[in-house]
Structure formats: C-alpha cells, structure tokens
N, C-alpha and C positions, 0 to 999 in steps of 0.2 A: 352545666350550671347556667339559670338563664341571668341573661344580660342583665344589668341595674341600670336604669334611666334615671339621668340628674333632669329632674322639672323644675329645680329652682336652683338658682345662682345662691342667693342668701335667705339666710332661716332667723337670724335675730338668739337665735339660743346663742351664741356665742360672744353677747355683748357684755357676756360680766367677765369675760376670763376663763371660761370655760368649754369646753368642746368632748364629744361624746367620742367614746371608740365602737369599733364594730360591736355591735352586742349590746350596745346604750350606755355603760358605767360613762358617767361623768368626769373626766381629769382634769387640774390645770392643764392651762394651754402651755407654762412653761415646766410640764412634768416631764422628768427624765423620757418618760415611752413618745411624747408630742415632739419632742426635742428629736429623738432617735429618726422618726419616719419625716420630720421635717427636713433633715441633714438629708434624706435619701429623696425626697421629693427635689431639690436643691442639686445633687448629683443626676439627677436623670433630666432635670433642666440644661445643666451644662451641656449633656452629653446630646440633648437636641442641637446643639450649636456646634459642638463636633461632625453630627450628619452633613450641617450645611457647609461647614470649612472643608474637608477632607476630600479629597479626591478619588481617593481606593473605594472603588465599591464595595469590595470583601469587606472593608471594614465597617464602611457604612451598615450592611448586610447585620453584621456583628453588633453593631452600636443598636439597631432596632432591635435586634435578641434580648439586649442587655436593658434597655430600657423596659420593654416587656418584665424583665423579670424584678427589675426594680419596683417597679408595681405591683408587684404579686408580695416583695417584701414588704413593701408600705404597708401592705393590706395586712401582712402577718404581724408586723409592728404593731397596729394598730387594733391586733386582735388578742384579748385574753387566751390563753391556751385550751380552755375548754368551750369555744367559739369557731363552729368550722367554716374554714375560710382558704382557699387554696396556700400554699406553705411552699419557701426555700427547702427544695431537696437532696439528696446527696447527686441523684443524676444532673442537677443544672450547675452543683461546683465542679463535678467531674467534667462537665463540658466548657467550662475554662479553663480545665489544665489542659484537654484536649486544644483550645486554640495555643494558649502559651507556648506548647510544646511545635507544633505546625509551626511558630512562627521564628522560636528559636531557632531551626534548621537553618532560615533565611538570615540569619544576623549571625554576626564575629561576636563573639565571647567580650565584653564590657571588661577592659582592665581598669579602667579610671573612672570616677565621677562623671554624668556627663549634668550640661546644664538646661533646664528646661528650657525648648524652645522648638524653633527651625520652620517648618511649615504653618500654615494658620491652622490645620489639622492637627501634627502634631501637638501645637502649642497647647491646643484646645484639651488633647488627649493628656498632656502633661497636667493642667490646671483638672481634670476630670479625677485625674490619679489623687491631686494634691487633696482635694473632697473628698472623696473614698476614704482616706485615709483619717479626716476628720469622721465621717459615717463611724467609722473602725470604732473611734473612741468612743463616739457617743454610745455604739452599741454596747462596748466591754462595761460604760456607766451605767446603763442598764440594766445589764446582766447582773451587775453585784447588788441590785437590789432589787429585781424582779425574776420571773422563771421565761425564758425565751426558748425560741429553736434553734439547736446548739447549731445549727446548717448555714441560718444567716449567717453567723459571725466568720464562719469557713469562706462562705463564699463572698463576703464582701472583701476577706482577705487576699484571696485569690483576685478578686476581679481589678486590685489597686495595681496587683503583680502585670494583668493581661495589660490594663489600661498603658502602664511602663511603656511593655513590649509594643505595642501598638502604636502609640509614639513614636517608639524607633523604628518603624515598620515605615511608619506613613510618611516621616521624615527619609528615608531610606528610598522608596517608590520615589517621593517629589525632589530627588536629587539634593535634599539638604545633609549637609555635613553636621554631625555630632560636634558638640562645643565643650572642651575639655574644661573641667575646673583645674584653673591654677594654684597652685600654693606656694609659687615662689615670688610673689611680690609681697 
C-alpha cells in the first residue's frame, strides 16, 4: 500500500463541527465513531510517554508494536466497513495473548488488589491500562449503534490485560514493590 503524505497541517473543513472519515462521509466531530478513534489516538499518546519513562527495552520494543497497531485501529475506526483500509486482525489479538502469557511466567500469581503505580514506566503503563479501558467503552458505544470489526473490541480488551502485566513486569525489572490495597482502615 503506498504511503499517504500529510502536505497540510489544516484544511478549514472542519471549522463547523465537522470532519470527514476515510472514504469522505461527513460526521460530527462529537459522533460516537470520532469519539471512539479519538479515545485511541489519546491511548497511543500515552503510550509514547511510556516509551520515554520505561526502562525495559522489551517493553519498549512492545509499546512501538502496540502503537503501530493503534493506528491501524484509528484507521479502521474511522473507516465505514465497505472502505478498504488495513483492519484489527485475529493474528495481532493472538499476539497479545502471546506476550501476556511470556510474561505471566515471570510474575507470582496476584492474590490482592495491587495499587497503580511504582516506576515512572510502570506508572505510565497503569494510566495507559486505565485509557484502554475507557477506549473499551467507547468502542462497545459504538458497536451498539454502528456495524464495526468485531477484532477491535477483542483486542483492545486484551491489550488493557497486557498493559496490567506490563506494569507489573516493568515495576518488577526496576526493583519496585507492588502496593497492596488495604481495606482495614
């Protein structure tokens, strides 16, 4: 597929409240489907900020994957389903179960709550999860009133899962201790 070249910063179509999808339909700007690829354009910001905090290379390695494909979902968001445009597939959720799993090996089994935090990577990776999980919603709001690819919503569910473990992964490498929630005060 060849490249697409941005030649302009701003176009002026979008000063009434409106903005085009791939394909030219015109939506609100504050339409369920704008709203959906906004919330993921927002989680692949974070997760730039997780590259820079984080220490583990693997993860960082991971975080660029993830971003990568965050923008392939933008693009499917933002695309009517009879608009081809590269698409969330079952091989890119199958490859965060694949890290999840790689990573569980390395981590003690979670008996308690723990509290977001510990590393500036970590932290990052916690607050990356906590978006995702907004992404989540917005996408199921979507869904109930447009036709999407049922792939997104698999793997955006998955990827709040990886984000978790990655957390505890990256807190785990930089010697921070997990922070239990109390519930006896």
């Amino acid at each position: 597929m060849a490249k697409k070249r941005i030649t302009r910063v701003y176009t002026r179509t979008g000063d009434d409240g409106q903005t085009s999808l791939i394909g030219g339909i015109r939506v609100s700007k504050a339409s369920p489907r704008v709203e959906a690829y906004g919330e993921v354009d927002e989680l692949n910001s974070v997760l730039g900020i997780v590259k820079l905090q984080a220490k583990d290379g693997y993860i960082k390695e991971i975080v660029s994957e993830i971003q990568n494909d965050l923008f392939i979902m933008g693009a499917d968001l933002a695309s009517p389903p009879q608009v081809q445009v590269p698409r969330i597939d079952e091989g890119r959720v199958k490859r965060l179960e694949e890290f999840i799993d790689r990573f569980l090996e390395e981590l003690e089994p979670l008996k308690e709550f723990i509290l977001p935090g510990g590393s500036g990577g970590g932290a990052y990776l916690h607050l990356a999860r906590a978006v995702s999980r907004r992404v989540e919603r917005r996408i199921v709001k979507l869904m109930e009133v447009e036709e999407l690819n049922k792939n997104i919503l698999a793997y955006i569910n998955r990827l709040s899962d990886l984000l978790f473990v990655m957390a505890r992964i990256e807190n785990k490498r930089a010697n921070f201790e997990e922070t239990y929630v109390r519930f006896d005060k």
